[in-house]
C-alpha positions in Angstrom: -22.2 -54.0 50.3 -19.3 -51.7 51.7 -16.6 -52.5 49.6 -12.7 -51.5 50.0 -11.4 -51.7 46.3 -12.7 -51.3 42.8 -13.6 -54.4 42.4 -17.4 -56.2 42.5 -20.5 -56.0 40.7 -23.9 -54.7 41.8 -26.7 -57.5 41.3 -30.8 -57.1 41.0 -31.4 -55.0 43.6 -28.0 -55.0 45.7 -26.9 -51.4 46.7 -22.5 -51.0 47.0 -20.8 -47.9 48.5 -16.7 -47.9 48.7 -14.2 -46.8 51.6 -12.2 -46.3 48.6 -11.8 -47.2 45.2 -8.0 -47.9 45.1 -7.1 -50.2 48.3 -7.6 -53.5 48.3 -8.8 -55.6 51.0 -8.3 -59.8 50.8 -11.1 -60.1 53.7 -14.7 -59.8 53.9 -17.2 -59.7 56.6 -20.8 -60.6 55.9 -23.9 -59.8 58.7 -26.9 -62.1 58.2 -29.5 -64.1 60.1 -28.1 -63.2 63.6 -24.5 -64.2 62.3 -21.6 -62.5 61.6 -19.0 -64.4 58.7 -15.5 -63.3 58.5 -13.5 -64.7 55.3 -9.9 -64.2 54.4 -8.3 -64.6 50.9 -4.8 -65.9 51.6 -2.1 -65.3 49.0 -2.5 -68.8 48.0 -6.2 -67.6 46.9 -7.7 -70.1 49.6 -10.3 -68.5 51.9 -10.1 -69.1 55.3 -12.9 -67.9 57.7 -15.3 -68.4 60.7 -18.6 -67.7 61.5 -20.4 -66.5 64.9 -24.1 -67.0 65.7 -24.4 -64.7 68.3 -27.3 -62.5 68.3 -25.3 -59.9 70.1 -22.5 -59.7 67.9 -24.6 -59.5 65.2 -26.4 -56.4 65.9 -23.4 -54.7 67.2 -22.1 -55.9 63.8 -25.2 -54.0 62.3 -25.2 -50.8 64.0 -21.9 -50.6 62.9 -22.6 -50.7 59.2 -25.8 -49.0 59.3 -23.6 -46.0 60.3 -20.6 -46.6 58.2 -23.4 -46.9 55.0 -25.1 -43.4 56.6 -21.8 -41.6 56.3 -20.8 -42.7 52.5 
């Protein structure tokens, strides 16, 4: 996990880095299976989100974290 606030706990063998520990982010993007899930939490604490099977996406999706998770 890449996570943007100070929030979240590391389970079994999950691995977390942070963009930083002090801003908060009410979305979430997850990359799995050849999708790509993006989740909102809207001041009403109701999530709102989509997901995209597209195998494209998905490993531009990758790429993109593999190098963001390189560079923490």
């Amino acid at each position: 996990t890449i996570a943007s606030g100070p929030k979240g706990s590391i389970y079994g063998n999950d691995e977390r880095k942070w963009l930083s520990k002090k801003a908060l982010s009410p979305t979430y993007k997850l990359i799995y299976a050849g999708k790509v899930a993006m989740i909102s939490v809207g001041s009403d604490e109701k999530l709102h989100g989509t997901i995209i099977e597209d195998k494209n996406l998905y490993e531009t999706e990758r790429i993109v974290f593999d190098a963001l998770w390189k560079s923490l």
